[in-house]
C-alpha positions in Angstrom: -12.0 6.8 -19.1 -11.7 4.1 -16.6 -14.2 3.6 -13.5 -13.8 2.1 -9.9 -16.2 -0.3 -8.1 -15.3 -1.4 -4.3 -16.0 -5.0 -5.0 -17.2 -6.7 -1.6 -18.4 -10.6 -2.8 -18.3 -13.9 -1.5 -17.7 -16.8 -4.1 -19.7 -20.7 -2.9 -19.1 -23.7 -4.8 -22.0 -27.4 -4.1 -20.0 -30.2 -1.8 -21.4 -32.9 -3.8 -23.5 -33.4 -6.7 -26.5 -34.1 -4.5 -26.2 -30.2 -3.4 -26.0 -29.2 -7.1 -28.8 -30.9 -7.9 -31.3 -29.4 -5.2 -29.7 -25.9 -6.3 -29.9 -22.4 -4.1 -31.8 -22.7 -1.5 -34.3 -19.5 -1.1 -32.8 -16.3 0.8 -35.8 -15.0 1.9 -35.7 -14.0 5.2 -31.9 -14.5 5.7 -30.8 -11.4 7.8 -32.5 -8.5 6.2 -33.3 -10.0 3.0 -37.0 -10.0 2.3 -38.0 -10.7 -1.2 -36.3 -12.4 -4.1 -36.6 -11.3 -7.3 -35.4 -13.2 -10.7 -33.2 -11.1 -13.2 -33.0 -13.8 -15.8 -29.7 -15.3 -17.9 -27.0 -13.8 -19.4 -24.5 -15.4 -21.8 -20.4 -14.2 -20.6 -17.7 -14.2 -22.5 -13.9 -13.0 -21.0 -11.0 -13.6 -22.2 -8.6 -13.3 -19.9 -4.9 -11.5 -20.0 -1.2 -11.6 -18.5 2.0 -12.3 -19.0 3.1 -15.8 -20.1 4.8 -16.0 -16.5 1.6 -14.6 -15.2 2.5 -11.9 -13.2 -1.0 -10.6 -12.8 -2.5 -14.4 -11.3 0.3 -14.3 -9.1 -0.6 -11.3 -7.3 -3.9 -12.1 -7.2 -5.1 -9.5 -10.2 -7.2 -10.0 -13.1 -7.2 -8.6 -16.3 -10.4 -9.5 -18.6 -12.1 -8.3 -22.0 -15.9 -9.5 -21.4 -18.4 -9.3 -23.5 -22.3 -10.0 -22.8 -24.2 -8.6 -20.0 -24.8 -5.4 -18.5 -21.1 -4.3 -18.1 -19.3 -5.6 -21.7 -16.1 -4.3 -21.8 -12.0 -4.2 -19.9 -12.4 -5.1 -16.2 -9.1 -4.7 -13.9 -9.5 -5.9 -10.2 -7.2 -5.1 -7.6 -6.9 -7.3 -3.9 -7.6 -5.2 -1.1 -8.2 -7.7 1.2 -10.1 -11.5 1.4 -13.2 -11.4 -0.4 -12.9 -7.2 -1.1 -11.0 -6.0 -4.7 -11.8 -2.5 -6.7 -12.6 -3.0 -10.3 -11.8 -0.6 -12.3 -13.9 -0.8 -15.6 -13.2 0.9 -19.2 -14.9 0.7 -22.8 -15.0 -2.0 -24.7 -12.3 -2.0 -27.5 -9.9 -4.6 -28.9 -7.0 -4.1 -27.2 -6.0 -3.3 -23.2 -6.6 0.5 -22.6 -4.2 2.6 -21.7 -5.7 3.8 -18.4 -5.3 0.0 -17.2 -1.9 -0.6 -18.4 -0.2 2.2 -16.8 -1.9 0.2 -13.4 0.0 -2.7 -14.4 3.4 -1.1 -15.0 4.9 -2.1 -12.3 4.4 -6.3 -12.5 3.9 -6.4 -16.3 6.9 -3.6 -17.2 8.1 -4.4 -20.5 6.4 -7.6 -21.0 3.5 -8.2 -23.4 -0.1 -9.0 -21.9 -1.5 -11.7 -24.2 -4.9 -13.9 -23.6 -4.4 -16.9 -20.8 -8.0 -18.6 -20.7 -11.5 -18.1 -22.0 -14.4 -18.3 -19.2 -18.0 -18.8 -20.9 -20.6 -18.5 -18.0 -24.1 -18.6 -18.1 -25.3 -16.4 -15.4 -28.2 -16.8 -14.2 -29.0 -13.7 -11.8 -31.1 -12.6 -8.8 -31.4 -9.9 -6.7 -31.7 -9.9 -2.5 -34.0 -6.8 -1.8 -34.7 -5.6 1.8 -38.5 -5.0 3.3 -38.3 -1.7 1.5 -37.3 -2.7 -1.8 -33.8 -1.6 -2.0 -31.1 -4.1 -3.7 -28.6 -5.7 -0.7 -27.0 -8.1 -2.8 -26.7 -9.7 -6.6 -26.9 -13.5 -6.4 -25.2 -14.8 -9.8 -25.3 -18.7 -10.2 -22.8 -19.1 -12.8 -22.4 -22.5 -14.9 -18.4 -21.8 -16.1 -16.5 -23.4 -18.6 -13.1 -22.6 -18.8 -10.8 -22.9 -21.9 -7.0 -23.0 -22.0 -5.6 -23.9 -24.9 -6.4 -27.2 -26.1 -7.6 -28.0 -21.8 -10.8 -27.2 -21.1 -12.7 -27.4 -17.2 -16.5 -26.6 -16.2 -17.8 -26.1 -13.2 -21.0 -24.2 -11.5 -20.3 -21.2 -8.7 -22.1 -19.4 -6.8 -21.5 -15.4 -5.8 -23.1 -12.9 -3.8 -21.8 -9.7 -4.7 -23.0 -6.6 -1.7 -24.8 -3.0 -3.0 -22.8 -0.2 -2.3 -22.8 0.5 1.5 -24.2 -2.8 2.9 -22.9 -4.4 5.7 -20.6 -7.3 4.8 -22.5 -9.0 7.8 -25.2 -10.3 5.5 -22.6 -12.4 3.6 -22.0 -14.2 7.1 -25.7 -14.9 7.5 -26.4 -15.9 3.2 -22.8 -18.5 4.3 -24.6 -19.9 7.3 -27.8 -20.8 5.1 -25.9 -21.7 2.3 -23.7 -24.4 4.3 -27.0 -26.1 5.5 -27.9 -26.4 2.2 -24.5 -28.0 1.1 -22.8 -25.2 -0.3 -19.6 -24.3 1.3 -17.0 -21.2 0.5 -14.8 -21.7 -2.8 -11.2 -22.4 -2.1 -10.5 -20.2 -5.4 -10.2 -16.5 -4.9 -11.6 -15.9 -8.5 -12.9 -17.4 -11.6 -9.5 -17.3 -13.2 -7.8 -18.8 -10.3 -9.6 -21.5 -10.1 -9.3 -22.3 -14.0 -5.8 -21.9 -13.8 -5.8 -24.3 -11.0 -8.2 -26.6 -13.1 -6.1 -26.5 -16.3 -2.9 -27.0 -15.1 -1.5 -23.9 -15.4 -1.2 -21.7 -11.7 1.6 -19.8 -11.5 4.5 -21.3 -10.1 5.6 -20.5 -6.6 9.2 -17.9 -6.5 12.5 -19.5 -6.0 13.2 -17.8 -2.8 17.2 -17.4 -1.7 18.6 -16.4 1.1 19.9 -19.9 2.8 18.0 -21.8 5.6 15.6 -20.8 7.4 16.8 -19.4 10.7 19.8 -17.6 9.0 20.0 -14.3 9.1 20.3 -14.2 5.4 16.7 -15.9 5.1 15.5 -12.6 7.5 16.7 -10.0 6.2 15.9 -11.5 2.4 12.3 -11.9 3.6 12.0 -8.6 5.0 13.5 -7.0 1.5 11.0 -9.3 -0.8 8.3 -8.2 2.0 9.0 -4.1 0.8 9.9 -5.0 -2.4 6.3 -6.2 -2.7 4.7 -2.7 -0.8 6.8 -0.8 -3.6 5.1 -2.9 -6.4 1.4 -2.9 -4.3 1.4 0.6 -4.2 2.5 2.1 -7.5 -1.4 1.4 -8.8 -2.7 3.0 -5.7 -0.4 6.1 -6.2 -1.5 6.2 -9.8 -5.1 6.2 -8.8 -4.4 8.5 -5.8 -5.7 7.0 -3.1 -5.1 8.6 0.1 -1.1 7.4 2.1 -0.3 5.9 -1.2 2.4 7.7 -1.8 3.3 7.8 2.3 3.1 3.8 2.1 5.2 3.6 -1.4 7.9 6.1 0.0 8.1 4.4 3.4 8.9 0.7 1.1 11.6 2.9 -0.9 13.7 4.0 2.8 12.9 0.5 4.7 14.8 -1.0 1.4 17.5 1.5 2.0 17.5 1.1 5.6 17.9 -2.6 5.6 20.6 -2.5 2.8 22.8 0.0 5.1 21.7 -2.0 8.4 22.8 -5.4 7.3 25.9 -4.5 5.1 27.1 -7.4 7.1 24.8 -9.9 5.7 24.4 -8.3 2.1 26.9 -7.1 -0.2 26.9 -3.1 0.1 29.3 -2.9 -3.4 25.6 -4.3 -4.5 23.6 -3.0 -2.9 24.6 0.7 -2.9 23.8 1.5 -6.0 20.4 0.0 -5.7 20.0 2.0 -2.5 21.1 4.9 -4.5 18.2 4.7 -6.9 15.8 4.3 -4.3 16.8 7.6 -2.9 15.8 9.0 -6.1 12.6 7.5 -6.2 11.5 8.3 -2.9 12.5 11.9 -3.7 10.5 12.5 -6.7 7.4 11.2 -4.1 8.2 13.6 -2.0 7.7 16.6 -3.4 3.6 16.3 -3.5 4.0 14.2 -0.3 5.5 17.0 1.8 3.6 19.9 0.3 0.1 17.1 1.6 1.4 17.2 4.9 2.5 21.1 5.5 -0.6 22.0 3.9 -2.1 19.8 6.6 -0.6 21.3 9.3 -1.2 24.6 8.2 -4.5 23.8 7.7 -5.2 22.3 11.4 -3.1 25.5 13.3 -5.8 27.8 11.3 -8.6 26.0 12.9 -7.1 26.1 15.9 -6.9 29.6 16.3 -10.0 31.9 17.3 -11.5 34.1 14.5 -10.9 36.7 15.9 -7.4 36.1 14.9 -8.5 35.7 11.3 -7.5 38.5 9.6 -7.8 38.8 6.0 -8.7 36.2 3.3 -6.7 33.6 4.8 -8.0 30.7 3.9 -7.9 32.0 0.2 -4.7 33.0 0.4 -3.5 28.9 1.5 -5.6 27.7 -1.3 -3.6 29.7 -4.0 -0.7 29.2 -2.9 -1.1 25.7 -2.5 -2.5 25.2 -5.6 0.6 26.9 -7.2 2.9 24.5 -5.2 1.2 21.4 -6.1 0.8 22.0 -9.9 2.8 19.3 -11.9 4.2 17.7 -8.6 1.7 14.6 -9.1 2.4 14.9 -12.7 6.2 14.9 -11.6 6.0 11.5 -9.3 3.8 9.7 -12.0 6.4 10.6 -15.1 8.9 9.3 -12.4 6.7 5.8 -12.2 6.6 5.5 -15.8 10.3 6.2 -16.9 13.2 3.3 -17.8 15.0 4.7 -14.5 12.3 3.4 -12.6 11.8 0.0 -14.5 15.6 -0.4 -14.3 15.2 -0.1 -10.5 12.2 -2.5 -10.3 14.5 -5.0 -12.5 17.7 -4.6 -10.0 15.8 -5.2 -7.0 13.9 -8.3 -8.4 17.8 -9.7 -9.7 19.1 -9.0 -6.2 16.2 -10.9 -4.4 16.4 -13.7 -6.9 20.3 -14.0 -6.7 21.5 -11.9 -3.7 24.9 -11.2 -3.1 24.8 -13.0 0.6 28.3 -12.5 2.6 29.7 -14.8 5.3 27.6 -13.6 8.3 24.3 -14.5 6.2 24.6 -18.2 7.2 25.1 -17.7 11.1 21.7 -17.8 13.0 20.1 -14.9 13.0 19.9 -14.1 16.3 23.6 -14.1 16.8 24.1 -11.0 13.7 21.0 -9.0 13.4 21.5 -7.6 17.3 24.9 -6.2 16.3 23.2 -4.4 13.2 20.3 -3.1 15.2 22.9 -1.7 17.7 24.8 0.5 15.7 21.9 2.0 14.1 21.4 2.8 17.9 24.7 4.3 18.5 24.8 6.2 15.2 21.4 7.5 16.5 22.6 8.5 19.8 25.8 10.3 18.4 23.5 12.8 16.3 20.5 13.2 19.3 23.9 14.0 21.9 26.0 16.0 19.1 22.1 18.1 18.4 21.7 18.6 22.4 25.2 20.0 23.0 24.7 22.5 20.5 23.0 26.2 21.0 19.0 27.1 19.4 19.6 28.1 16.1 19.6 27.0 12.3 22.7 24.8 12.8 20.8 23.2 15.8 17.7 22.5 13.5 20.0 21.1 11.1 21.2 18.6 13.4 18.4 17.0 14.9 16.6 17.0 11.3 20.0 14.5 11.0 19.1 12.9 13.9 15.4 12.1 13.0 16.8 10.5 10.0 19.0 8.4 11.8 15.9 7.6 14.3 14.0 6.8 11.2 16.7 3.8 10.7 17.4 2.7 13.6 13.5 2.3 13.7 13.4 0.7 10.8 16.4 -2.0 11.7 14.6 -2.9 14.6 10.9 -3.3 13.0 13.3 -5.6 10.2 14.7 -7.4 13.6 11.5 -8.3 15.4 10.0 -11.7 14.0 13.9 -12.9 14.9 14.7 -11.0 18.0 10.8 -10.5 19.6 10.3 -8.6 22.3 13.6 -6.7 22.9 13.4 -5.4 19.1 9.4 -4.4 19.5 10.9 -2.6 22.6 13.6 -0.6 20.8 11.5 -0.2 17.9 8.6 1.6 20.2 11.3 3.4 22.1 13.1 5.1 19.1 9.7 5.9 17.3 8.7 8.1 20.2 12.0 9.8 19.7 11.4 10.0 15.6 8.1 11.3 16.4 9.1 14.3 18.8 12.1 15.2 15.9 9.9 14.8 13.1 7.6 17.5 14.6 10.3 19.3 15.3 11.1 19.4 12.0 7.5 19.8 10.6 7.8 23.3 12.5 11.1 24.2 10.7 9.4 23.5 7.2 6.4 25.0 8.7 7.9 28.7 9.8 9.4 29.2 6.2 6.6 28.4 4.8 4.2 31.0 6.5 6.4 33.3 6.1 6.9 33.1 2.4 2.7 33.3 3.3 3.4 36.4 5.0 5.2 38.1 2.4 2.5 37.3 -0.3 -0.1 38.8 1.7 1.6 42.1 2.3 2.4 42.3 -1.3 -1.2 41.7 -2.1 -2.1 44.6 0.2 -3.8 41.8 2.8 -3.0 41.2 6.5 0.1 39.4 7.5 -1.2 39.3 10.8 -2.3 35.7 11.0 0.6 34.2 9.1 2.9 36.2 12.2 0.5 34.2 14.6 1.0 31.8 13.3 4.8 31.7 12.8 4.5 32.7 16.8 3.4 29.2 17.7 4.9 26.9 15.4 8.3 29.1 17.0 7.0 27.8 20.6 5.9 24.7 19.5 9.6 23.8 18.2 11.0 24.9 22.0 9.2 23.0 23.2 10.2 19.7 21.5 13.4 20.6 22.1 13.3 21.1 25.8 11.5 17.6 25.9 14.0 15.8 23.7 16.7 14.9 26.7 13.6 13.7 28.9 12.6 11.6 25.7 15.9 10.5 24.8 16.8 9.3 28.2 13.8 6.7 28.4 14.7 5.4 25.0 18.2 4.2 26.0 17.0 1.4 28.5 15.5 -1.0 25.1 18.9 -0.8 23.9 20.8 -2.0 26.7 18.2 -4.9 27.1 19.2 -5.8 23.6 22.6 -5.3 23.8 22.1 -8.0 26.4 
C-alpha cells in the first residue's frame, strides 16, 4: 500500500567555506519559531532509480530505495510546483513496487528502471517548534556523498521541510536569516539533481524539430510537445485520482487533435490522422467517469437549489444509488485503458512524431503569415454549424446540432489558444470570444444529458413505489434552462464575430 505526503521544503547550500565552517545559525525567534530542539544523526542510504536515458530526472521525479531513518523504504516524488512535490511512500522490499510503477507508466513504458547513483547522508536533524510546542518545520543538515559508478561528489545541504498545514511564509523568513549567515538557496531542485549534475551525468536536453524559430512549424511543434507533456503529467494524477485530473488529461487528448486538424497545412494529416484517431479513443474511455462527475454535479447543485418543500421522497438516496451503479468499473475502465499496449503505442507515435514530424511546405513560412488562415476556418466551420443550429426549429434534431456546434466552438477555441504567443492579442480576443459561445452550448448541452437522465431517475422512483415528483421538477427547469440558452445564442453569437474580423485583418 503506497502513501502520499504534500512535500513543501526549501533546499540551502554555504557560499563559501567560511559559511560552512560557522554552520546554521540559531532559528530561534525567526517568524514564529520559538524553541529549537536537537533530534540527533541518522545514517541514509538511497539508491536511486530510472531509466538509462533518465526519464524520471528529466521530469524532475525521483525514484529511491532508502534505508536508515524513520521512513526506510520506496519514496516516489512528484513536481507540483517550485519547492512543493507529493511523496508517495511504500514498504521496504527489494524491488520497485507495483503501486509506484503503474505511476511511472507513462515516462518509463517498457523500459527497465535500474539504480543511477547512491546518496549516503548523514543527517543531522532538528526540529523548529512554535511558543506552544507544536513542530513548524524539520531542519536536516545533511553531509551527502554521492556515488555514480566509478565518480563519486560530496557536498553538505541544508533543508527545511514545513509540518502539515504551515504557512510556506516561514521558509521566506528561515531564507532571509539564512542568507545573513552565508547560506543562500540551492540551485539543484533535489539531491539527485544535483549529483547528477556533479557526476557528469544530467540528462541531456531533447532534440527539438520543427525549423527556426519564428516558423510556424516551430509553433505549432511547441504547442504539441506542450500537450504532449499535460498527457504524460497527468496520467499519475488520474491514477491517484486527484480531483480535474482526468478533465486536464482529456482536455491534452482534444487540444492534440485540435491542432493536428487546425494546421493540416503545416503538419502532415496522412500522419497525423491516425494519431488523432487514437486520441479520440483515449479521450473517450476518460470520459465515461468524467461525464457521469459532472451530471452528478449538476444534478447535485439543482437539488440544492430547490426548496424542501419540493423534496419529495428519498431523493437524495435515490442519486446516490444510481450513481453508484453508473460509476462502478468506469474508473476501473479509464485506468485498464492507461495501462494497455494501445495506449503505450499511442504515447510512442506522438513522441516519434514530435522527434521527427512530418513538416509540409507552409511550416517554414513565418508564422504569422499561416497560423491566421488556420485559425480562420476553424471560425467559419464554427459559424456554419451555430447559423445551420439557429435556422432550424426546437427539437432533438436542433439539440443535435448545436451539440455539433459546441464541438466545433471547442476547436476553433483551441486553434486560437494554439495561435496566441504568435498572433497576441487578436488570437486572446477570438479565443475569449468563442469560449463565451462554447460555454453557453456546452450548458446547453449539459441540460440535454441532464433531462434524460432525470428521467431515467423518474422512472426508477415510480418503479420503487417513491415520488417522481422532484425528478418532474426538476426535468421542468433543466427544460427552461435549455430555452433559454437558446434564445440567448444569436445575441451571443453576434458579439463573437467582431474578434474574427479583427483577425482576418
Amino acid at each position: 500500500m503506497a502513501d502520499t505526503k504534500r512535500e513543501i521544503e526549501r533546499k540551502f547550500e554555504f557560499r563559501s567555506n567560511k559559511a560552512g565552517r560557522r554552520g546554521v545559525p540559531d532559528l530561534t525567534g525567526t517568524a514564529a519559531i520559538a524553541a529549537v530542539t536537537d533530534q540527533g544523526t541518522v545514517d541514509l542510504d538511497a539508491v536511486y532509480y530510472d531509466t538509462p536515458d533518465q526519464r524520471l530526472a528529466a521530469d524532475g521525479l525521483t525514484l529511491r530505495r532508502r534505508t536508515g531513518g524513520k521512513d526506510a523504504g520506496w519514496h516516489l516524488k512528484l513536481p507540483v510546483a517550485p519547492g512543493v512535490r507529493d511523496e508517495i511512500t511504500a514498504a521496504l522490499s527489494d524491488t520497485v513496487p507495483v503501486a509506484l510503477t503503474a505511476l511511472l507508466r507513462s515516462r518509463v513504458r517498457d523500459t527497465a528502471l535500474e539504480p543511477q547513483v547512491r546518496l549516503l547522508s548523514s543527517r543531522k536533524v532538528s526540529h523548529l517548534l512554535d511558543a506552544g510546542g507544536l513542530l513548524l518545520a524539520e531542519l536536516s543538515t545533511d553531509a551527502v556523498l554521492a556515488e555514480r559508478e566509478d565518480v563519486t561528489a560530496a557536498w553538505t545541504e541544508v533543508e527545511v521541510e514545513l509540518a502539515d498545514g504551515v504557512d510556506p511564509a516561514l521558509l521566506d523568513a528561515v531564507e532571509k536569516t539564512f542568507r545573513k549567515a552565508g547560506l543562500h538557496v540551492s540551485a539543484a531542485p533535489s539531491k539527485l539533481a544535483r549529483a547528477l549534475a556533479e557526476t557528469s551525468a544530467e540528462p541531456a536536453p531533447p532534440v527539438l524539430g520543427g525549423g527556426p524559430e519564428g516558423t510556424a512549424g516551430a509553433h505549432v511543434l511547441a504547442y504539441l510537445r506542450e500537450q504532449r507533456s499535460t498527457l504524460i503529467s497527468q496520467d499519475p494524477a488520474v491514477r491517484r485520482g486527484l480531483p480535474d485530473s482526468v478533465h486536464q488529461m482529456r482536455v491534452a487528448t482534444r487540444r492534440l487533435r485540435s491542432a493536428f486538424k487546425t494546421y493540416r497545412g503545416v503538419l502532415d494529416p496522412a500522419e497525423t490522422g491516425p494519431i488523432g484517431e487514437e486520441l479520440r479513443w483515449l479521450a473517450a474511455e476518460l470520459g465515461v467517469d468524467r461525464d457521469q462527475e459532472v451530471l452528478l454535479e449538476r444534478i447535485q447543485t439543482r437539488l440544492d437549489e430547490l426548496p424542501r418543500t419540493l423534496l419529495l421522497g428519498p431523493v437524495r438516496g435515490r442519486l446516490k444509488v444510481w450513481n453508484t451503479t453508473r460509476r462502478t468499473g468506469s474508473r476501473r475502465a479509464a485506468l485498464a485503458a492507461l495501462d494497455s499496449r494501445r495506449h503505450l503505442a499511442l504515447l510512442n507515435a506522438l513522441d516519434a512524431l514530435l522527434a521527427d514530424p512530418p513538416l509540409l511546405r507552409a511550416a517554414a513560412r513565418p508564422a504569422e503569415a499561416v497560423l491566421p488562415a488556420a485559425v480562420l476556418d476553424d471560425w467559419e466551420r464554427l459559424a456554419g454549424r451555430v447559423e445551420g443550429a439557429l435556422a432550424m426549429d426546437p427539437g432533438q434534431d436542433r439539440d443535435l446540432a448545436l451539440h455539433e456546434a459546441r464541438k466545433a466552438a471547442k476547436r476553433a477555441r483551441y486553434a486560437a489558444e494554439a495561435a496566441n504567443p504568435a498572433l497576441g492579442k487578436p488570437a486572446r480576443r477570438l479565443a475569449r470570444a468563442v469560449k463565451s459561445v462554447q460555454t453557453l452550448l456546452g450548458d446547453h448541452q449539459d441540460s440535454v444529458v441532464a433531462r434524460d437522465a432525470l428521467r431515467g431517475l423518474a422512472v426508477q422512483a415510480a418503479g420503487a413505489g417513491e415520488s417522481a415528483f422532484t425528478w418532474g421538477v426538476l426535468y421542468a427547469r433543466e427544460e427552461a434552462l435549455a430555452d433559454r440558452r437558446e434564445r440567448e445564442l444569436p445575441q451571443v453569437w453576434e458579439a463573437a464575430a467582431a474578434p474574427a474580423l479583427a483577425l482576418r485583418g
